[in-house]
N, C-alpha and C positions, 0 to 999 in steps of 0.2 A: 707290575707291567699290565697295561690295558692286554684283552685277549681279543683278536682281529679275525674274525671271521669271513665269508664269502654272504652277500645276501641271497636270502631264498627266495623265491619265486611267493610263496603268498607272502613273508611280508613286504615284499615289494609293492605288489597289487593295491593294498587301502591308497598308497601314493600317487598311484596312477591313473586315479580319478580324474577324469577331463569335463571342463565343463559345455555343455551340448550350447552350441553356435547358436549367435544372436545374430538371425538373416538381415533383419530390418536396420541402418543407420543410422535411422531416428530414434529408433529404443537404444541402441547399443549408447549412441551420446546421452539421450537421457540417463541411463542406468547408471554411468559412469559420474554424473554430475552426487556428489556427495551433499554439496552446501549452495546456499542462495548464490554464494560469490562462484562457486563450478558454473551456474545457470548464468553469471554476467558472462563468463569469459567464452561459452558458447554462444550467446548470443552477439557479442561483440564481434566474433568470425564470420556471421553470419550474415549479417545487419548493416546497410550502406552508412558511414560514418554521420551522416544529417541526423538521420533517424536515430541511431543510437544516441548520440550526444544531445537529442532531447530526452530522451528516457535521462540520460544518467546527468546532465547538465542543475544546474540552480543556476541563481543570480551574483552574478556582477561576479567578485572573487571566487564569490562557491564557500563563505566563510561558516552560512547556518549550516549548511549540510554537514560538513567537516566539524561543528563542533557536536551536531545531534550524535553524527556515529560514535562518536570520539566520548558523548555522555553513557553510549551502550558499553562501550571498551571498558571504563570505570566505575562498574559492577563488581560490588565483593559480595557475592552470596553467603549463606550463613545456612548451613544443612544440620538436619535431625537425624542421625542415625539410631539404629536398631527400631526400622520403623516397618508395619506390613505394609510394601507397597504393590503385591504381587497384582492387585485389580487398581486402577487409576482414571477419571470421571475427567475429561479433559473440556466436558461440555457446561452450560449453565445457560440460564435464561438473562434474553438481551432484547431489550426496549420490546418485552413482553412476550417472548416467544424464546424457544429453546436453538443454541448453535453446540454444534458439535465441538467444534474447537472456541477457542476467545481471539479469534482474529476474523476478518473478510478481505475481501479485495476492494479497494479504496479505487473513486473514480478517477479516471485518467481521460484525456485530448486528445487525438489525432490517432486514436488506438491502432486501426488497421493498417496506417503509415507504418507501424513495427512491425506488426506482421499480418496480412488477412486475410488471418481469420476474428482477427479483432475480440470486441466484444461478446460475440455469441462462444466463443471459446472461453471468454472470461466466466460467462454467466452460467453455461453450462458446467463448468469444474465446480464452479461453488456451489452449485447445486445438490451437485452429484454427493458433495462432501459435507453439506447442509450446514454451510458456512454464507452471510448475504453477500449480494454481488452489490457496487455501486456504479450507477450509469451516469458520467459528465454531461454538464449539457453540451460541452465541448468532443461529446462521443460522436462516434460513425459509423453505428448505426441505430436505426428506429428503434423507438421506445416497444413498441410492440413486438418489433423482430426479436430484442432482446428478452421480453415474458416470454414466446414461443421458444426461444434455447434451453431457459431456465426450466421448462416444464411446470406443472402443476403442482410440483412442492418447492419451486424455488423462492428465494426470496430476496427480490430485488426492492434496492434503494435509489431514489433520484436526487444526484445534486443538481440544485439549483445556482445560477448565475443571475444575480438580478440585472436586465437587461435596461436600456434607456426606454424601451419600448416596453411598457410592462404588459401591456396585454400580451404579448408574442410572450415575454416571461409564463404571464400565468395559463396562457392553451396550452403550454408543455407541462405546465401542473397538473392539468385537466387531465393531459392525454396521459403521465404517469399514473395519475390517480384511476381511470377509468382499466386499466393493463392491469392493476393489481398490485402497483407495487405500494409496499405500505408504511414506508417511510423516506422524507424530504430533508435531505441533507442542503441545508442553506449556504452557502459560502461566502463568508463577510468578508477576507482579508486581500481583495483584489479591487480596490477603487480606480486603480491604472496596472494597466499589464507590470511587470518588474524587467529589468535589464538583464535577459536572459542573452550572455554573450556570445556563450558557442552557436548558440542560432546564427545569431547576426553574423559570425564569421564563416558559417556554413552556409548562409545562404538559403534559410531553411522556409521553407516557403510552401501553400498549397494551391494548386499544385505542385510538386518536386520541379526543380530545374533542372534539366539534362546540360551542363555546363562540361567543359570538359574534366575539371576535376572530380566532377560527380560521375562521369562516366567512367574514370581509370579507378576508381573507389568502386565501381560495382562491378568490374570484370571479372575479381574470383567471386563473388557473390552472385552468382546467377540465379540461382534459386529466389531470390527474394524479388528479381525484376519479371522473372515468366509468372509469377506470383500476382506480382503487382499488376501487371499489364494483363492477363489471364483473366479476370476476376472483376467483379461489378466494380464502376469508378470509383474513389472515394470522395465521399461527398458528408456534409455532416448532417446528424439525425435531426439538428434543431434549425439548419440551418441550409438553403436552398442551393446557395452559390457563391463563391467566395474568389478572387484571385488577390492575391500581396502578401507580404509577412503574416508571421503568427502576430506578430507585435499589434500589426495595422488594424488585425481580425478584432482584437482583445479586447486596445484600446474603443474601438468603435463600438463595441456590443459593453462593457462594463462601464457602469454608473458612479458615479464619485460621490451623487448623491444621499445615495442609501442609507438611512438613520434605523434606531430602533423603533417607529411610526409602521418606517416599511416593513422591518420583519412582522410588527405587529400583525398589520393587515395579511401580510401571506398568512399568518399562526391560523386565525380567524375563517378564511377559506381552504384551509390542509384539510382529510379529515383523518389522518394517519400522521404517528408518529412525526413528532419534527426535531430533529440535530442540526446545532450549530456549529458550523465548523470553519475553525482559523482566530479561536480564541488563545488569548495570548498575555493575559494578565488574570488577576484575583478580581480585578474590580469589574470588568467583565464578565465573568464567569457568575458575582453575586448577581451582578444586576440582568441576566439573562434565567439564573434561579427565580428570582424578583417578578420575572415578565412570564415564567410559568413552561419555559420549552421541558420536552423531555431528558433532553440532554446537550451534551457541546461537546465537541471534537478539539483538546487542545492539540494545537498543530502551527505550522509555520509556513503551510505549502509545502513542506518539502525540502525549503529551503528556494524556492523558487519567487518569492518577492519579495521581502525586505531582509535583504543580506546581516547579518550579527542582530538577526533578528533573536528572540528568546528561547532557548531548548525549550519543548515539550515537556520530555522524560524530568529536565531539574523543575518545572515549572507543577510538576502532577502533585507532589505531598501536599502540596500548599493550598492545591485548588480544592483538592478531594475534603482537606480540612474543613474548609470555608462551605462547598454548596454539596459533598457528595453525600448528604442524605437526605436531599432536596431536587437529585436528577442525578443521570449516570452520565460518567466525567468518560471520553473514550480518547485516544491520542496515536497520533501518527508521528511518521517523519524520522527517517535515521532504522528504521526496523529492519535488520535484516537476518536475524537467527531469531530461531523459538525461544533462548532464551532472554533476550530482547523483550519476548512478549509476555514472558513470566515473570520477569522483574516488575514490567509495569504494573501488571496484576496483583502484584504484592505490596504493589504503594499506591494499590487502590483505582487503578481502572476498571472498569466494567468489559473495554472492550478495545480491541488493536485494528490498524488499517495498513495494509503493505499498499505499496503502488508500481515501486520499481521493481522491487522481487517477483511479482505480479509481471511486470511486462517484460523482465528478464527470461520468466518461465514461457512467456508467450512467443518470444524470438526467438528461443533455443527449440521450439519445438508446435508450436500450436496449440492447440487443447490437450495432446498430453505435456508439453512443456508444463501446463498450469496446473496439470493434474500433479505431477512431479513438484512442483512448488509447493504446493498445498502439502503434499506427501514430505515433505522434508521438512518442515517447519512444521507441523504438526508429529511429527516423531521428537521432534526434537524438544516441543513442548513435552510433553509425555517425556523426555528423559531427564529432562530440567527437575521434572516435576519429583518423580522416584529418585535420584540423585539428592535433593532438599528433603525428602522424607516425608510428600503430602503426597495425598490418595485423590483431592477433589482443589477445583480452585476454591472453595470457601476454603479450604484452611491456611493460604497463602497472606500473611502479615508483612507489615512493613517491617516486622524483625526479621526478616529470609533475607533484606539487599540493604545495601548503603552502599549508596552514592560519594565514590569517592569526588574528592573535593578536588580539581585540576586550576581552576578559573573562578575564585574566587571571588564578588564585587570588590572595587577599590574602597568601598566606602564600612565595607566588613572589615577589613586589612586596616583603615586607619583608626575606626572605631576599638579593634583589639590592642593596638597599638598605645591607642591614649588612656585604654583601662589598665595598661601595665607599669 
């Protein structure tokens, strides 16, 4: 027979620890957000339906997005145990300079449309966390406004959009280049805007339309229009004045034209660091090794232009084979846990880019949303990391992950076939 007592008074007591109130409702939700996906679903509350469903939208079906995440899902990691992992090196040196963690914040459009404080909250978190920040030319705000967020140890990147106009292209080179930042993110995979739907059916526009469905979508969301209206206009950092679709904006400023000629000539007047980014094949990747950049971003937009366009993540062993001791191979697209970003690291990237978890952290909260983003995903590196049983990213091999196999090419399938 169990023996039933009466509890006593101390040891009641250790239980009756209470934790001292959290005044603030912005920290209370932050603190509460565990994972990048906590950070959508506050921000989704928060955020007028337009504006979110450009953050979280891609093209046409939304098929690249759906199958990048879907490449993170099919992760078998492969761990070391009895290993010392009590100190763990989460930092390394990237296109010549030391980051804290192996990811940054990847550039993004219409930033302060999510929330603004836009960019200078982006630039500043990464700063702070001494992770680079990258500035769209599609951003909203000035290039300079953005070095002054960043402070004096930050380290900011500019993407470029090669324009129809290339001198207005290359004064925003100038004017990145003169602010300090010290590396030129190129973006090749945008010759026409892509069929971004949920725009179109939102109606998403700059400036916003006050329609009536846009106004019964923002009545419990007040905070984001005293915000919005509150606050200097938004306007873009490269660009003066704008009224029609995102589509009209895009179409009008991107060049179909652009060869590797062009990247040439920008290479040639950069004088920092140059990434190409929206590489998408082997033969690519060689022949940009070939032409001498520092490195290439494989990526697919996001999933934002050419729909069943190519995973990233299945696309990295292959490139890293081919050009990665020739330039550092870096990839986006579908990232949304640290260990996302540790996989890729072990099949040999140099370096990761969020953009949605980035602006997830930005709508759920501001600059500390981003702070909070950064903070989760870099924890979460760090447990990936001790959990595999390595101390630093050099010891991270393609023997830590494999890539299960979901989606198969048809031409593997009939090749196996006829060998059997």
């Amino acid at each position: 027979m169990v023996q039933r007592q009466l509890p006593r008074p101390h040891d009641l007591l250790p239980l009756l620890q209470f934790k001292t109130p959290t005044l603030s409702a912005k920290t209370r939700r932050l603190q509460s957000a565990l994972t990048v996906e906590d950070l959508r679903g506050i921000a989704k509350s928060r955020t007028p339906r337009a504006a979110f469903d450009y953050t979280e939208g891609a093209a046409e079906a939304e098929i690249s997005l759906g199958r990048a995440r879907q490449a993170f899902r099919d992760i078998e990691f492969h761990p070391h145990v009895l290993r010392d992992v009590s100190h763990v090196d989460t930092g390394w040196d990237v296109l010549g300079r030391r980051v804290s963690l192996p990811f940054g914040i990847a550039p993004t459009g219409f930033t302060r449309m999510m929330q603004t404080e836009g960019e200078r909250a982006g630039s500043s978190a990464a700063s702070a966390a001494g992770i680079p920040f990258a500035l769209s030319t599609m951003g909203t705000t000035a290039i300079e406004d953005v070095a002054e967020a960043a402070g004096p140890h930050g380290r900011n990147w500019f993407q470029l959009y090669m324009w129809k106009d290339r001198d207005r292209s290359m004064a925003l080179v100038d004017r990145a280049a003169k602010a300090g930042f010290d590396t030129l993110l190129v973006t090749v995979d945008v010759p026409v805007a892509g069929a971004r739907l949920r725009d179109k059916r939102n109606g998403f526009s700059i400036p916003p339309q006050l329609t009536l469905g846009t106004v019964i979508n923002a009545i419990p969301r007040p905070a984001w229009w005293i915000n919005f209206l509150t606050t200097e206009p938004l306007a873009f950092a490269s660009l003066s004045k704008w009224s029609g679709t995102v589509g009209e904006l895009l179409d009008s400023m991107f060049d179909p034209t652009v060869t590797y000629d062009d990247l040439k000539w920008v290479k040639e007047q950069w004088p920092g660091k140059l990434v190409v980014k929206g590489i998408q094949t082997v033969e690519d990747a060689r022949r940009l090794a070939h032409l001498g950049v520092d490195g290439i971003t494989l990526s697919n937009h996001g999933g934002r232009q050419l729909d069943r366009a190519p995973v990233p993540f299945h696309l990295l062993p292959d490139v890293v084979r081919e050009v990665g001791k020739h330039m550092e191979v870096h990839l986006d697209t579908g990232i949304t846990t640290g260990a996302d970003i540790v996989a890729s690291i072990a099949l040999g990237a140099r370096f990761t880019m969020v953009g949605r978890a980035y602006l997830y952290g930005l709508m759920a909260g501001g600059r500390e949303g981003v702070d909070r983003m950064i903070q989760i995903l870099g924890s979460e590196v760090e447990r990936t990391m001790r959990l595999l049983g390595v101390t630093s990213l050099e010891e991270l091999t393609p023997a830590h992950v494999t890539q299960l196999d979901r989606l198969p090419p048809l031409r593997s399938r009939v090749t196996t076939a006829v060998q059997q």
